[in-house]
N, C-alpha and C positions, 0 to 999 in steps of 0.2 A: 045774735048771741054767739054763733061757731066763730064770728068774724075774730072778736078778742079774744074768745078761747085758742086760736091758731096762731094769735100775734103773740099772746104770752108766750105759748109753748116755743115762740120763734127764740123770744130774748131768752131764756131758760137753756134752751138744747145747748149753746155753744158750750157749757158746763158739767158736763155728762159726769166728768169725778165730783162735784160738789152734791151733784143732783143723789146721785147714791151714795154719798157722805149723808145725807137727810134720810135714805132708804124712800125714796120720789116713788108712788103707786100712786095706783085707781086714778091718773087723771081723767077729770069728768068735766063738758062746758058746763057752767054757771054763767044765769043771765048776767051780763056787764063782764066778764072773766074766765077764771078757770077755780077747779077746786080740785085738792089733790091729797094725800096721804101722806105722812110721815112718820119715822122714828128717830129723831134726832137723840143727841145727848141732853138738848136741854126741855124740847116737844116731842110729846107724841100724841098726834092725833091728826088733825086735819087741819091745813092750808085753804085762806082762800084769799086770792086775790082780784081784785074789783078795779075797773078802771073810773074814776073820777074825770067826767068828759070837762065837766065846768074847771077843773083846776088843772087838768092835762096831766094828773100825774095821777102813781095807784094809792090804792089801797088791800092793807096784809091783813089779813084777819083771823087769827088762830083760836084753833075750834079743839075740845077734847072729842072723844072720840065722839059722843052722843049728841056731835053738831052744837056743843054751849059755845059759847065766845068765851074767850079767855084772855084775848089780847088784841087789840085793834091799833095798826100803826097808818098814820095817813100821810099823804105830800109826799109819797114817796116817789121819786124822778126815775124813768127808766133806766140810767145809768148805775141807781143804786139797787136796783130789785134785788138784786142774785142775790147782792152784800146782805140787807136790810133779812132778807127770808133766813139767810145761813146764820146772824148775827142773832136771832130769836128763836133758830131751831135746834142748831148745832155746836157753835162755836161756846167754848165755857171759856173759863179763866186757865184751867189748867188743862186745854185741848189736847194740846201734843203728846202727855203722859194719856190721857185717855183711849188717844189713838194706840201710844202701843202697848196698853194694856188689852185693847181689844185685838188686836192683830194677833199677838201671844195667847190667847185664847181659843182667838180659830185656830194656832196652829194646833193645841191640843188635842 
């Protein structure tokens, strides 16, 4: 179990601005993965992702706060994890004004 919990966090870390772009907490191993917190623009609740050993790729599966499933994306390729998580947590249509509408706000 800690095995994939330590390899996620492997592919994840090289992204430390994206990771607190999502507000990334409480990572926790979960059998098959990892499970993690968030407050994206477009989730807020919980992360989990699950390795699929028969297909070699993962699975995202987002959770509101009280563990429901809200959204399950499969097949996904380690190449696209980071994208795939930030595309369903973070990322909106109109990202960019969001971003500096929040910045202008911490500056407050």
């Amino acid at each position: 179990m800690d095995e994939m919990y330590e390899y996620v966090k492997r592919i994840l870390a090289p992204q430390p601005k994206v990771l607190a772009s999502w507000g990334f907490d409480e990572p926790v191993p979960f059998p098959g993965g990892i499970l993690f917190h968030v407050s994206g623009f477009k989730h807020q609740g919980y992360v989990q992702v699950l390795y699929d050993e028969g297909d070699d790729t993962f699975i995202v599966v987002l959770l509101d706060e009280y563990l429901n499933g809200q959204a399950r994306i499969e097949h996904v390729h380690i190449d696209q994890l980071v994208n795939v998580i930030d595309r369903e947590v973070e990322r909106t249509d109109d990202y960019d004004e969001r971003c500096k509408e929040f910045i202008l706000c911490m500056k407050d």
